[in-house]
Backbone bond lengths (Angstrom), bond angles and torsions (degrees), N, CA, C in turn:
res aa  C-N    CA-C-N  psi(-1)  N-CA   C-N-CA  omega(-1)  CA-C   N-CA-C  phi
1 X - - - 1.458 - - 1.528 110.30 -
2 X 1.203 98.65 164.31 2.026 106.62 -175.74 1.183 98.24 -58.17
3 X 1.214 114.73 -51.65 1.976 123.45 -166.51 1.478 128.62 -57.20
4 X 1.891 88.23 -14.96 1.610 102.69 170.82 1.809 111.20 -70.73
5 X 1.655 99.12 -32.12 1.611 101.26 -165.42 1.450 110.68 -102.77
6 X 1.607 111.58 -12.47 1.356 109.95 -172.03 1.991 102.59 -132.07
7 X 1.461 110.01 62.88 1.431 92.68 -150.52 1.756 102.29 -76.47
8 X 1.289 118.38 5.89 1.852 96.30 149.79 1.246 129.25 -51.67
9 X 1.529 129.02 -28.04 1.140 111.91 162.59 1.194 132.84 -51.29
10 X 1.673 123.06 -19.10 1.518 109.46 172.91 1.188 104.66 -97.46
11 X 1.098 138.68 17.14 1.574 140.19 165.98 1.420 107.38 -60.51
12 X 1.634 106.10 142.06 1.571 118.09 -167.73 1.248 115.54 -143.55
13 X 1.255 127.17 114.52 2.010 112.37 166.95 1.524 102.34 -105.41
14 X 0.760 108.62 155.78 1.879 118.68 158.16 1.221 131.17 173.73
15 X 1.293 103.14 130.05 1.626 138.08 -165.32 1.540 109.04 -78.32
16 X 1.061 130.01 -158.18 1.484 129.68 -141.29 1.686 89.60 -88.31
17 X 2.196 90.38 -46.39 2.050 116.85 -172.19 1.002 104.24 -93.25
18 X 1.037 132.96 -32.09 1.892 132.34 -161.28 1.368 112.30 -124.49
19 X 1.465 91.72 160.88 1.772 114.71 164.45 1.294 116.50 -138.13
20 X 1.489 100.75 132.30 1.458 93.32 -178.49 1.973 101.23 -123.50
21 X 1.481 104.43 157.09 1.393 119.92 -166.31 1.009 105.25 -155.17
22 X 1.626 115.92 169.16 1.468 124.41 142.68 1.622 105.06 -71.02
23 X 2.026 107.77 114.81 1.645 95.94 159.74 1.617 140.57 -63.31
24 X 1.148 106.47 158.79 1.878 97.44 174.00 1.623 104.35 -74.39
25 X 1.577 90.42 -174.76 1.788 94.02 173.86 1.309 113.53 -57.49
26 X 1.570 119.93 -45.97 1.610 101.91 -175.80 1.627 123.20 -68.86
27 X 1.327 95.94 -30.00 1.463 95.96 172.35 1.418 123.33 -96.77
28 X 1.413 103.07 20.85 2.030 106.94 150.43 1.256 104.94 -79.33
29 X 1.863 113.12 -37.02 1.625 111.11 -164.23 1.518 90.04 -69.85
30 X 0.911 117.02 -37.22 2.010 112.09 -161.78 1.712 104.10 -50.55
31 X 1.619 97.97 -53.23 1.782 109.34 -176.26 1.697 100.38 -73.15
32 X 1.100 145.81 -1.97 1.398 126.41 157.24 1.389 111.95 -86.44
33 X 1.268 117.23 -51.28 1.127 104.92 166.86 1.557 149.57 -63.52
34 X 1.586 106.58 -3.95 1.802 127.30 141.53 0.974 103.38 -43.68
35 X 1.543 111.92 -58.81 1.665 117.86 -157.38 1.486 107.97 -53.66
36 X 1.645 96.58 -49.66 1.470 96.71 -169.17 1.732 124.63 -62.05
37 X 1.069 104.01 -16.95 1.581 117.13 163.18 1.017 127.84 -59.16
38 X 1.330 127.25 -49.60 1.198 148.17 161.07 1.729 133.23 138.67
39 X 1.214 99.15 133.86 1.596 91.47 -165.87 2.103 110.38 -96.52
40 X 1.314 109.43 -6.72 1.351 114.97 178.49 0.860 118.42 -161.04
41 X 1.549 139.05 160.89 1.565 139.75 175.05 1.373 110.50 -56.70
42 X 1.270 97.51 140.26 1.248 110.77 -172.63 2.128 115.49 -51.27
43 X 1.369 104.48 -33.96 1.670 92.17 -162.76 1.739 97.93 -94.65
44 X 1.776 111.24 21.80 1.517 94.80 176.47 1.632 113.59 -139.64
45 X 0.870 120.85 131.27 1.409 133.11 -140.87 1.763 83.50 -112.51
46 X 1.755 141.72 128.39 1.279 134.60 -156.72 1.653 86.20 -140.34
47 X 1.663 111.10 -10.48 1.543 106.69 -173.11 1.312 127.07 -111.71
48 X 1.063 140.50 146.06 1.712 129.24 -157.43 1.417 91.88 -89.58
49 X 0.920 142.17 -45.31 1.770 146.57 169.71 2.037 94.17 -60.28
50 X 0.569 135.35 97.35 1.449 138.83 158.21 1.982 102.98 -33.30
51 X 0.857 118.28 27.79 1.353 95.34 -165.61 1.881 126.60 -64.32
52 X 1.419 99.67 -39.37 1.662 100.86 151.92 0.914 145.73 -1.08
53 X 1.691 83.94 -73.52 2.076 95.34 -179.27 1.345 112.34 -60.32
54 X 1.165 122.95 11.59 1.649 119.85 -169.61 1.506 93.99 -88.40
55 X 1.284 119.78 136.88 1.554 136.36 179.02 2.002 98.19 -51.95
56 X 1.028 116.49 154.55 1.651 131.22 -165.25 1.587 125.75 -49.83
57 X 1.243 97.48 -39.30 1.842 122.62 159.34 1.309 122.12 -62.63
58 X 1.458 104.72 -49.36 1.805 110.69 -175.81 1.654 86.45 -75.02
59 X 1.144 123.59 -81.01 1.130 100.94 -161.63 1.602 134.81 -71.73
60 X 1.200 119.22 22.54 1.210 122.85 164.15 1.829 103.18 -88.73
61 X 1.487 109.63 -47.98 1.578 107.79 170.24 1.475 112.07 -69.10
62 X 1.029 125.82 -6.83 2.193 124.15 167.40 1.512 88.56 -77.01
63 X 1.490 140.86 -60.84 1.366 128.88 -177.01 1.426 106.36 -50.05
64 X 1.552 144.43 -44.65 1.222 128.51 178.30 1.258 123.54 -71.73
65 X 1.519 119.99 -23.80 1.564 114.99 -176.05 1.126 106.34 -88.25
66 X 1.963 124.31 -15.70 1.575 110.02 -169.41 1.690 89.80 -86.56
67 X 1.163 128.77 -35.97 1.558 124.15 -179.31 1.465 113.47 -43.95
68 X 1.686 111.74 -47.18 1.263 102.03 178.58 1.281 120.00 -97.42
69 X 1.540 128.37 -0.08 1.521 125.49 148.36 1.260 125.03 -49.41
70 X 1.625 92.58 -46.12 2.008 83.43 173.84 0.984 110.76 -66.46
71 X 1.380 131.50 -46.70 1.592 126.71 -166.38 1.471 123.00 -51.75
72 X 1.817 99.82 -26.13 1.460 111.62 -174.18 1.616 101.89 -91.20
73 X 1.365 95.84 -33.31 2.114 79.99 172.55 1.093 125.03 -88.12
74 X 1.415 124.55 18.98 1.348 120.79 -178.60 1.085 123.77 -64.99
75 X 1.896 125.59 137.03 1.157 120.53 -132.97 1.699 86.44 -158.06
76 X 1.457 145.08 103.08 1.628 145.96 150.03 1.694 98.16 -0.93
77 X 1.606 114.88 -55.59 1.048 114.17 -164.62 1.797 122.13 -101.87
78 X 1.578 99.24 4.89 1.336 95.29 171.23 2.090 91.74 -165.38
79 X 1.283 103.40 110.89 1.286 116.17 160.80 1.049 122.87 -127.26
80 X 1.783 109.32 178.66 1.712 103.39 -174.07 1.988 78.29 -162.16
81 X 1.137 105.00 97.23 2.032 114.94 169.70 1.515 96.60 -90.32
82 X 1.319 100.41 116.59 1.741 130.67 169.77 1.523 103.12 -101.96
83 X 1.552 104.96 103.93 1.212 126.81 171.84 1.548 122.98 -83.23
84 X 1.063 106.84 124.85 1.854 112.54 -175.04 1.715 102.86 -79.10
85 X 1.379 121.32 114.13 1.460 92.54 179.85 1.670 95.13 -101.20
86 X 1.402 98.30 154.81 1.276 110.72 173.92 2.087 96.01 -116.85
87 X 1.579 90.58 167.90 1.693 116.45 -174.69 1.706 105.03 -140.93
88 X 1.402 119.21 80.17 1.383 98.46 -166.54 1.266 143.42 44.55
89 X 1.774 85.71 58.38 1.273 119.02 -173.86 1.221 135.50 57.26
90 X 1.606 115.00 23.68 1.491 130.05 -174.08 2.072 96.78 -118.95
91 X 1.106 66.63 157.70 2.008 87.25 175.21 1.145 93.55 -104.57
92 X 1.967 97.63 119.79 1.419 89.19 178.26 1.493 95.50 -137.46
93 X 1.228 150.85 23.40 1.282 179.41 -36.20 1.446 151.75 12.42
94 X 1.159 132.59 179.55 1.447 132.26 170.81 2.000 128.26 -95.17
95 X 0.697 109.80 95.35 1.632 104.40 178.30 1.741 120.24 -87.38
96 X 1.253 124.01 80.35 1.641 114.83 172.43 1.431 125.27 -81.73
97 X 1.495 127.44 152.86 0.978 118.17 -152.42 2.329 80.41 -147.25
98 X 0.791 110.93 137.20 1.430 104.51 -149.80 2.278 105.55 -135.60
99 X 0.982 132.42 151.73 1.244 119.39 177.60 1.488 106.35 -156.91
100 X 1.300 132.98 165.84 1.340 145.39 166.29 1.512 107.98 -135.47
101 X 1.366 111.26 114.98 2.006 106.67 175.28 1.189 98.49 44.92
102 X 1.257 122.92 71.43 1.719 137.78 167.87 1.436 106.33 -81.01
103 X 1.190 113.72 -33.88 1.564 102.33 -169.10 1.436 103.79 -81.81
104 X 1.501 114.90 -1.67 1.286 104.70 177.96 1.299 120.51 -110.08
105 X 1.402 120.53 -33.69 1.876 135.25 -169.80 1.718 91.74 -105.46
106 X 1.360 140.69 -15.02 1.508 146.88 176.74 1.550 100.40 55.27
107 X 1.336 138.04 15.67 1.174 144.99 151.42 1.529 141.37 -47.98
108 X 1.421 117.61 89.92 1.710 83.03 176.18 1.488 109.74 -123.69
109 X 1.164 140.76 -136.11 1.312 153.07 -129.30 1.343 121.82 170.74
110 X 1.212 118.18 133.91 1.776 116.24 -177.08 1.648 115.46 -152.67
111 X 1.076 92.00 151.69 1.691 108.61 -161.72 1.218 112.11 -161.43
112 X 1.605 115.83 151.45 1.986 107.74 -143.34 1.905 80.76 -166.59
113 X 1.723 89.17 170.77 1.460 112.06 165.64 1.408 102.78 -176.71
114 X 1.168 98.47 154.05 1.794 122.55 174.63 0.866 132.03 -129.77
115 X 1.405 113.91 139.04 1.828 98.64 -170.64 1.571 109.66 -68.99
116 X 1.661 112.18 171.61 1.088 96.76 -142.30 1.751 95.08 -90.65
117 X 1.513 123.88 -3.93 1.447 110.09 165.33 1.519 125.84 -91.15
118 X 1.310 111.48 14.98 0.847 113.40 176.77 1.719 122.50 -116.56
119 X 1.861 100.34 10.72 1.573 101.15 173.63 1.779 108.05 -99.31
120 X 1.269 93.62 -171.15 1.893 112.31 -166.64 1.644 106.12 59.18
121 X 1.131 119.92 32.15 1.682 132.06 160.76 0.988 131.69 -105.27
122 X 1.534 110.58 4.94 1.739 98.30 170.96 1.643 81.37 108.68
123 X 1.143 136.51 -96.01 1.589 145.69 -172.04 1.330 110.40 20.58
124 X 1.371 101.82 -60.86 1.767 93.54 -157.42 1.785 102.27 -86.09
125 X 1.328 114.36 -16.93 1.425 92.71 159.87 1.291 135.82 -75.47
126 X 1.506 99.39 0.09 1.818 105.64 -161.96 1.586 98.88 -103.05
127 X 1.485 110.69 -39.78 1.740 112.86 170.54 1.531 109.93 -58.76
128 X 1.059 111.35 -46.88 1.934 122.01 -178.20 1.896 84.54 -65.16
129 X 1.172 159.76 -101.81 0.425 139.24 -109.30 1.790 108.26 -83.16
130 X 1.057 123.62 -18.33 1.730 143.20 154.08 1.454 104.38 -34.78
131 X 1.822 111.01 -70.75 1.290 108.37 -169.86 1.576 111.88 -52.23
132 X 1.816 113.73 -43.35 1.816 108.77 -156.41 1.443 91.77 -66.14
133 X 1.639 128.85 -28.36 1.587 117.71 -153.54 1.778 74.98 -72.37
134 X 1.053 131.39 -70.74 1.381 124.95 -160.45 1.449 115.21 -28.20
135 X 1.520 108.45 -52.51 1.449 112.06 -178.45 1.390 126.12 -72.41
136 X 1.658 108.79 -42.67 1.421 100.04 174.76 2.416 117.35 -95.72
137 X 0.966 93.80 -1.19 1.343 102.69 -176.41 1.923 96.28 -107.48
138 X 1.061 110.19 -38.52 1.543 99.52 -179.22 1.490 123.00 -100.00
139 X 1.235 119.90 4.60 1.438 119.15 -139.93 1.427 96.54 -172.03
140 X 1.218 121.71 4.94 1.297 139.05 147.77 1.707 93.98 59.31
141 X 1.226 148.38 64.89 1.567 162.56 -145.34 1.670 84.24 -124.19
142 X 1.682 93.90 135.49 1.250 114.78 -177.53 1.903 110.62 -89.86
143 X 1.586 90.99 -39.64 1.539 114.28 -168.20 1.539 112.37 -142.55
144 X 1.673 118.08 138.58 1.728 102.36 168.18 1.617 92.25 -124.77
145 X 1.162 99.08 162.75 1.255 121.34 164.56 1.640 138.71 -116.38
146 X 1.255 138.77 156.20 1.006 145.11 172.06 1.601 121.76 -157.54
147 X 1.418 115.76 178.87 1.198 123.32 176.22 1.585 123.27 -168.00
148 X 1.043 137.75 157.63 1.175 144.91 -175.45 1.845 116.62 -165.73
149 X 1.488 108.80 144.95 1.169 115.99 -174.07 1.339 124.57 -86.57
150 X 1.439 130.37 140.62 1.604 139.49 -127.82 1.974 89.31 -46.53
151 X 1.215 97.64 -50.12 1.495 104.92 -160.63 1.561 112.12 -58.67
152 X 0.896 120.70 -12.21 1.501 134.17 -146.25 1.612 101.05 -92.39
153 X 1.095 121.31 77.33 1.265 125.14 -178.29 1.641 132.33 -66.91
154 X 1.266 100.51 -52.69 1.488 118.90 169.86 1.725 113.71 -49.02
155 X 1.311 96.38 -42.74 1.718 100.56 169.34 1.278 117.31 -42.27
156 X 1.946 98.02 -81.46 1.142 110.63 -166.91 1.834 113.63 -48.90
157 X 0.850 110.96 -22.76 1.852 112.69 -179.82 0.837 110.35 -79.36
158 X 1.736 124.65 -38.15 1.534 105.56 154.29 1.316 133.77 -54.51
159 X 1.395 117.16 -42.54 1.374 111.20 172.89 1.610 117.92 -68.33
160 X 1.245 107.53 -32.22 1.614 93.18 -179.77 1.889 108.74 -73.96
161 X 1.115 116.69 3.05 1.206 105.69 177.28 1.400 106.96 -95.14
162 X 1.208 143.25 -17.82 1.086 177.96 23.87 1.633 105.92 74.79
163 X 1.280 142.99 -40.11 1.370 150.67 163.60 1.362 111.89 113.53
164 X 1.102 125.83 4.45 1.315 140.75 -166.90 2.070 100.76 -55.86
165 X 1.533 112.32 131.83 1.315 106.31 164.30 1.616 111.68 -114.44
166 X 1.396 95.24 177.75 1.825 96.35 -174.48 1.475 101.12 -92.82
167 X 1.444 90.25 140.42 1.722 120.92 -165.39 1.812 116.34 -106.95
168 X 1.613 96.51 1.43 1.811 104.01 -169.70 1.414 99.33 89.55
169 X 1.560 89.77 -174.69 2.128 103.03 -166.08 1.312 88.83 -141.21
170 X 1.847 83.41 172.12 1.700 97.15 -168.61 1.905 88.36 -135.36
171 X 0.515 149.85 -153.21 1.632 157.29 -101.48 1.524 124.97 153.43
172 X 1.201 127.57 94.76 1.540 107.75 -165.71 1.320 91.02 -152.08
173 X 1.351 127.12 167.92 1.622 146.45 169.00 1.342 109.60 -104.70
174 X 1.376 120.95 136.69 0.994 127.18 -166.48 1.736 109.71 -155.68
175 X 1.199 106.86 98.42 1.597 99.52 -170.41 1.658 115.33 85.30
176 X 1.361 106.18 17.43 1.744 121.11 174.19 1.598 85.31 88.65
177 X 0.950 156.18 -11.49 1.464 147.47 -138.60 1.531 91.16 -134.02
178 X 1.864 100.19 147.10 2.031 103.70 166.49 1.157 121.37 -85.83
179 X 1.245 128.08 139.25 1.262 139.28 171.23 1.572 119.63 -107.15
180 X 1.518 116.99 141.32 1.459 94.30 168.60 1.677 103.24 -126.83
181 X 1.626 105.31 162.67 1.168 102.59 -124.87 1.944 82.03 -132.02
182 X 1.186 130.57 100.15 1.254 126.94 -154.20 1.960 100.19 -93.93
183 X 1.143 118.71 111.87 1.155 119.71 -169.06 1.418 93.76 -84.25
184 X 1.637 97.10 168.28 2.297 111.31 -177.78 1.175 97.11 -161.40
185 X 1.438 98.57 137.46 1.167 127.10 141.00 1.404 171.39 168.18
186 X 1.584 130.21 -178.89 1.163 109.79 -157.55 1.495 130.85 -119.85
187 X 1.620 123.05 143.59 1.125 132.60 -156.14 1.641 108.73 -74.74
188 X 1.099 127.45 169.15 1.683 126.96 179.08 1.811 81.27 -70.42
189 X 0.762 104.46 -68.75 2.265 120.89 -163.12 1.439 85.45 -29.57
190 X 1.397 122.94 -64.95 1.937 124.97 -157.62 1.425 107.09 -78.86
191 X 1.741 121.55 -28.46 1.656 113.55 153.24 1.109 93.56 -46.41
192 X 1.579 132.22 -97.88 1.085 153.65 -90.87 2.452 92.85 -70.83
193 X 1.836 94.87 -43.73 1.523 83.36 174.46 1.825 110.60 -88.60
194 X 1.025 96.44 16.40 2.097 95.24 -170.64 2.069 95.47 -103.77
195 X 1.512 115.86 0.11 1.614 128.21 -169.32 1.665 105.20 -57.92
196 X 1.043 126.13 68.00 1.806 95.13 -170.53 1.454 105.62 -118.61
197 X 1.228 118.94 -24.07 1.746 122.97 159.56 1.281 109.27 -52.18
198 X 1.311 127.75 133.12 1.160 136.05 138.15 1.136 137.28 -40.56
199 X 1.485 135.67 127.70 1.550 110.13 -166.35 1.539 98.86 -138.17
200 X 1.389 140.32 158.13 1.344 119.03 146.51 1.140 114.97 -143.77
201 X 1.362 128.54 129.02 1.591 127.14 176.99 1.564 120.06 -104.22
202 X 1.625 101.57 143.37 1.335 99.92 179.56 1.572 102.58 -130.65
203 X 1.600 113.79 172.34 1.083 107.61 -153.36 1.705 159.89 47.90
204 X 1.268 91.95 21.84 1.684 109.83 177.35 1.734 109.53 -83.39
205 X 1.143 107.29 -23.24 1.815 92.35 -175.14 1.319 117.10 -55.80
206 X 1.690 113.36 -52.02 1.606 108.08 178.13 1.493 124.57 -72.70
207 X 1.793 108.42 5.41 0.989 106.82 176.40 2.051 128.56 -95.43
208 X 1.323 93.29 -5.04 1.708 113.61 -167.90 1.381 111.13 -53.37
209 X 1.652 107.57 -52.32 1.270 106.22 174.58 2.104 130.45 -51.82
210 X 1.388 93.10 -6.46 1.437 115.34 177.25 1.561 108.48 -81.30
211 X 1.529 116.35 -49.48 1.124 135.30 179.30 1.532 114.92 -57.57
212 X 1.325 117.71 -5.56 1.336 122.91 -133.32 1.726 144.16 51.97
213 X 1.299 112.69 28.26 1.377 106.23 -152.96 1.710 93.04 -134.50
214 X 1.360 107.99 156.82 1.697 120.39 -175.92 1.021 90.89 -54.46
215 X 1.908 106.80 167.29 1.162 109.72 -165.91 1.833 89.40 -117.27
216 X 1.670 129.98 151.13 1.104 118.05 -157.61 1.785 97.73 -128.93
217 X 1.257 111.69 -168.19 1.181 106.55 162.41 1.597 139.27 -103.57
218 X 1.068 128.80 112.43 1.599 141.23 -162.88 1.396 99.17 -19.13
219 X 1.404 155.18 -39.07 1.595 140.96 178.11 1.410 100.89 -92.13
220 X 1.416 128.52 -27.34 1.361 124.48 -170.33 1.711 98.45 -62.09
221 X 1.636 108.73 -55.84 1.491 112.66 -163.06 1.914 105.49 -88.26
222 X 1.562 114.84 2.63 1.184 110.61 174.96 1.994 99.79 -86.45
223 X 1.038 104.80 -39.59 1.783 102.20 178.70 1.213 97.38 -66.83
224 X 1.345 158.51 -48.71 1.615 143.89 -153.95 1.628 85.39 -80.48
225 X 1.495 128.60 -44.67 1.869 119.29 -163.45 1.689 87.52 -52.11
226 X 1.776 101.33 -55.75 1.948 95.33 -152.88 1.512 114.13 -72.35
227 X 1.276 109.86 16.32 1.497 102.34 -173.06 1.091 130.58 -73.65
């Protein structure tokens, strides 16, 4: 079976409302075609890749080729797992959770979208909060990161609910125009009191060696997830 060679596919988080996974083929088509609806108002651009502005087709096919780019560069020492979230069994956004030499700096990074009727619901704090339990409760993560641009409100409230502090800015063009770009972030210690979602993951043991990390035993690494 696939799951023998790719065992992220049986990887699982889920919160009280959601589940998040790697989707199948039909439910990649489901999440492009969110996309193609639209994920933000039209005159504000929230992503350093512009990918949006792409007319409804292109960017429903940019959601299928970046899904399977990552899958094809996956690397111990440099990944990026694009989570399908579902809401009672609907695709209702993307959650990534991303690393470089993780097994060594325990750092990662996260970055998300929702379609656009399905934000100001609670969602993106409840998927963000899925991925950090993964990282710092499963995956033993020293530090996460994030960022969002000055305007970007909905973000930043997720992260501050979340414990996230300010990390400085970076500078970028975006649409010929500058943006500044307010980096965050957060410590295992400031998760650890910001924890209040419920989370539970299944299937991560056969997946560690992906992560870069030893491989342990299924009750050993199920007591450190439920802790």
């Amino acid at each position: 079976m696939l799951i023998d060679h790719w065992p992220l596919l049986g990887l699982s988080l889920n919160t009280p409302r959601l589940e998040l996974r790697l989707p199948t083929d039909s439910e990649l088509a489901d999440l492009a075609s969110l996309a193609a609806e639209g994920v933000r108002e039209p005159d504000r651009m929230p992503f350093l890749v512009p990918w949006t502005d792409l007319p409804p087709a292109e960017r429903a096919r940019s959601v299928v080729q970046h899904h399977w780019l990552r899958r094809g560069n996956w690397a111990p020492d440099n990944w990026a797992l694009n989570l399908a979230v579902f809401e009672n069994g609907r695709v209702v956004g993307l959650q990534t959770i991303a690393a470089r030499d993780f097994a060594v700096l325990r750092e990662v990074t996260t970055a998300s979208w929702l379609g656009a009727r399905h934000q100001r619901q609670g969602i993106g704090t409840e998927m963000r909060a899925a991925v950090l339990h993964l990282a710092f409760a499963g995956l033993d993560a020293l530090e996460a990161t994030s960022g969002a641009f000055e305007d970007n409100a909905s973000s930043f409230a997720v992260s501050q609910k979340r414990g996230y502090e300010f990390d400085g800015i970076d500078r970028h063009v975006v649409r010929g125009r500058p943006v500044t770009n307010r980096r965050l972030r957060l410590t295992r210690d400031r998760w650890e009191t910001h924890a209040r979602v419920p989370v539970s993951v299944s299937g991560l043991v056969p997946c560690l060696s992906m992560f870069g990390l030893p491989n342990q035993s299924d009750s050993d690494h199920q007591r450190s997830v439920d802790r």
